[in-house]
Each structure stands twice: as structure tokens, then as C-alpha cells.
N, C-alpha and C positions, 0 to 999 in steps of 0.2 A: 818959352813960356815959363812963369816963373813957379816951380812945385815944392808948398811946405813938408812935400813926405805925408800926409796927413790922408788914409784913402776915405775918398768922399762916397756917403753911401747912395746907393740909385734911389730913385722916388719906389719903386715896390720893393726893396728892403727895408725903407721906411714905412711903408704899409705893414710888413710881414711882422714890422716890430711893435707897430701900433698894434697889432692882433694879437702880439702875444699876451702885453700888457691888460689889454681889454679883457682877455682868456681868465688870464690870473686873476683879477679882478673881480670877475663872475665868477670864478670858482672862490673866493675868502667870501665872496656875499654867500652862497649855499652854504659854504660852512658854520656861517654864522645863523644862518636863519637854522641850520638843521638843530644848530644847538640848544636856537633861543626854541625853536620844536620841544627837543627833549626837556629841556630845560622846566617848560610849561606842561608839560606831560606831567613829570615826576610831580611838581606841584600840586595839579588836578587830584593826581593819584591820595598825595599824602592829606589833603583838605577833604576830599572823602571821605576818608579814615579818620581823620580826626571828627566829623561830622556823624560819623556812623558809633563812634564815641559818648556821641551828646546821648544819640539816641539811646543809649546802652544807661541811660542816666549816670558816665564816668564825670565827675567833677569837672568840665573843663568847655570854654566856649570859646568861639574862635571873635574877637574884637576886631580887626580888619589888618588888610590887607597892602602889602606895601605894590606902587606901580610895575617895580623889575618882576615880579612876581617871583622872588626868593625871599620874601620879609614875611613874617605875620607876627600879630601881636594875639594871645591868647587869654583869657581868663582862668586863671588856674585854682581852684578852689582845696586848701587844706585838708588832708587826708583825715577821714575819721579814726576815734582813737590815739591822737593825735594832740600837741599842742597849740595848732594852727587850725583845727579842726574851727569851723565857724567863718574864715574868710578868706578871702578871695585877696588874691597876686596878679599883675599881668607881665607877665613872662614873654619873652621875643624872641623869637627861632629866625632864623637866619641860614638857606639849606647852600652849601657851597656847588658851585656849578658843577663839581664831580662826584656830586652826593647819586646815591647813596654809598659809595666807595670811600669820602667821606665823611666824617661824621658834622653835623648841625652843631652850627652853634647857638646854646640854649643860657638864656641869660635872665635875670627876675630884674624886670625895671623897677616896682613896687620893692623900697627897702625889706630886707627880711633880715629878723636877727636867728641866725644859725653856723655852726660853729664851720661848715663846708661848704658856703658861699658866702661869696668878698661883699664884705659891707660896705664896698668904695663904687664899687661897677657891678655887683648883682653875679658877675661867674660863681659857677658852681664847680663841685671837685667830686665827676661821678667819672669810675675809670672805664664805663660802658661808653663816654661820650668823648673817650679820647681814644688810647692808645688799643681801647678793646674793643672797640667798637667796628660792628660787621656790617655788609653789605645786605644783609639779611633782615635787619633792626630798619624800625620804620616810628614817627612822629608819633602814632597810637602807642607802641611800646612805651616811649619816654613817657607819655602823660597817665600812662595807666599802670606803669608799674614803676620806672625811676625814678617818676619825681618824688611818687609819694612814699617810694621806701627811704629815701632821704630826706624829707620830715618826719619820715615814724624813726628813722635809726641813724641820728647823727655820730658821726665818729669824732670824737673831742682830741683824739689823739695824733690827727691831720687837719689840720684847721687854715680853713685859709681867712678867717676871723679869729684869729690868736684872743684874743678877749672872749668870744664866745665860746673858745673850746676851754681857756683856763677854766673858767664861773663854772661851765657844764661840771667839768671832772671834780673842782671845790668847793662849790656850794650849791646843790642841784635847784635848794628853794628860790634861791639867788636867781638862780638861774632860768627858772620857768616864769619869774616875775619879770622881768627883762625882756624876756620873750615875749609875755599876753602886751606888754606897754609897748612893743616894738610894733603887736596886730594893731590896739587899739588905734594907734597915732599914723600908720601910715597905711594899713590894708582897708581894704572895703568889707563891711562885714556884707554875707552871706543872706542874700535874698530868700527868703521863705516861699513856697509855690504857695498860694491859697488852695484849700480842696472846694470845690463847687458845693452848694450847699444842699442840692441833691442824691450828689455822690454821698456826703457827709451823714445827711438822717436815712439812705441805704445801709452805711454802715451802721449807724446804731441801730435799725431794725434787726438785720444779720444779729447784732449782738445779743438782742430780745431773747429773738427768737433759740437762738443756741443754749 
């Protein structure tokens, strides 16, 4: 009988092979689901916060939400005191599947003229959101203190808008005019709450009477 050398396996070593592969299989699906778990966790966590935010009346509202559930798009409203002060950016966070060990990426879709975000693609130059950035720091920090200490304190001397850090440092009037033309033509100006007009002749009475 004629033998290529080749050993042929039994029908239950092919079983035992079929099981293994089945095994592995079922174990990359749990590891996937556990992830897309955490994954949706951290997100729940961080839309909370950012929501707990609104309520705090911080400048900032959440626009919606991408399907992978690692996207949102935010309302970002100009820090007072401020030359952006009046309108409103929508910004896109982007949290990486090893977040918060890495940091988010935080982008202004709405052009913005400033001397430390790229006038081409919206990146910003905050070293809390790169190389410094902790596992500790969460989406409410960015919106309540970094974004807007980088519209109150641009540095002209890092610029990833070369044009907007030159103007800043040479011509400051130049420069803030550039800026209001850069709100007017591409940001949303800032909705006004109405007061009830209840509430409103309470307060004049309070006032009367004081």
C-alpha cells in the first residue's frame, strides 16, 4: 500500500482540533465584548460629567453622539473675559480605547482664529492633552479649565497658527480684530436664556423694596 509519509489525523483529533479553535474563538468574542463593556462604561462615566457640567451652568453642551460610542461633538462656549467671550465652537472629542491612560483627542471643528490651534484641522497645543496628561484628568477638567484657559492665555511664542501667533506678539489691535471677524463669520453667537417674566418683576420688587 502506497504511503506519502504524511500522518493522517483520526476523526477525534479532528474533533479535539475543531474544539480548540471554537475555544479560542469564544474567548477573542468575551474579550471583545468585555472591552466594548469598558469601553461604554468610561463613556457613560465621562457624559455624566460632562452633563453635571451643564448643570453647574459651565459653558458647554453636549451636541450628539457618535454610534462606536468614543465620538461626541460638544458645544463649547467662549470663556468670559475673554475675546471669544459671546460664542459658541463645536469641538469633537474622540476618547481612545485605552483612555483614560490615554489622553482624548480634542479637536474645534468650528474654525477658530488662535495662535495654538491649527487653522487647517482645528488641533489644539495644550501639553495637559498630550505628553502630560494623567489618568487621573477626565472630559469635565478639559471643558472647565483647559479649554478655556487657552482662550483666556494664548501663548504666541508656540504657535501652531504661525500667522496668529506673529499678529498676536506685533500688532495686538490687529490682532483681536482678526479674531472678533474670525467669531462673527464662522462661530454661532451665544443664545441668551430669557428670565420669566415673573421671575423678572420679583426681582424688581426685591429691588423696591431694598
Amino acid at each position: 500500500m502506497f504511503n506519502s509519509g504524511k500522518r493522517i489525523h483520526t476523526p477525534d483529533e479532528g474533533k479535539a482540533a475543531n474544539g480548540e479553535v471554537q475555544a479560542s474563538c469564544i474567548a477573542i468574542q468575551l474579550l471583545l465584548v468585555n472591552r466594548l463593556h469598558l469601553i461604554s462604561v468610561r463613556f457613560c462615566r465621562e457624559l455624566k460629567m460632562l452633563k453635571g457640567l451643564m448643570m453647574e451652568e459651565i459653558n458647554v453642551d453636549v451636541d450628539r453622539i457618535d454610534d462606536t460610542m468614543q465620538k461626541l461633538f460638544v458645544n463649547f462656549e467662549g470663556p468670559e473675559n475673554s475675546l471669544y467671550e459671546g460664542w459658541v465652537w463645536e469641538v469633537k472629542v474622540e476618547l481612545p480605547s485605552d483612555y483614560p491612560y490615554k489622553p482624548p483627542s480634542v479637536v474645534f471643528v468650528t474654525p477658530i482664529y488662535h495662535p495654538n490651534i491649527d487653522d487647517t484641522c482645528g488641533a489644539i497645543c495644550v501639553d495637559a492633552l498630550k505628553e502630560k496628561w494623567e489618568p487621573t484628568y477626565d472630559l469635565s477638567l478639559v471643558f472647565r479649565d483647559m479649554l478655556p484657559q487657552l482662550l483666556k492665555n494664548p501663548n504666541p511664542e508656540e504657535p501652531l497658527n504661525e500667522e496668529a501667533g506673529d499678529l498676536m506678539m506685533h500688532d495686538q489691535s490687529a490682532y483681536e480684530k482678526e479674531v472678533r471677524e474670525h467669531c462673527a463669520k464662522y462661530a454661532k453667537r451665544k443664545v441668551a436664556v430669557a428670565v420669566p417674566e415673573e421671575e423678572s418683576k420679583d426681582e424688581e420688587v426685591s429691588e423696591e423694596e431694598a
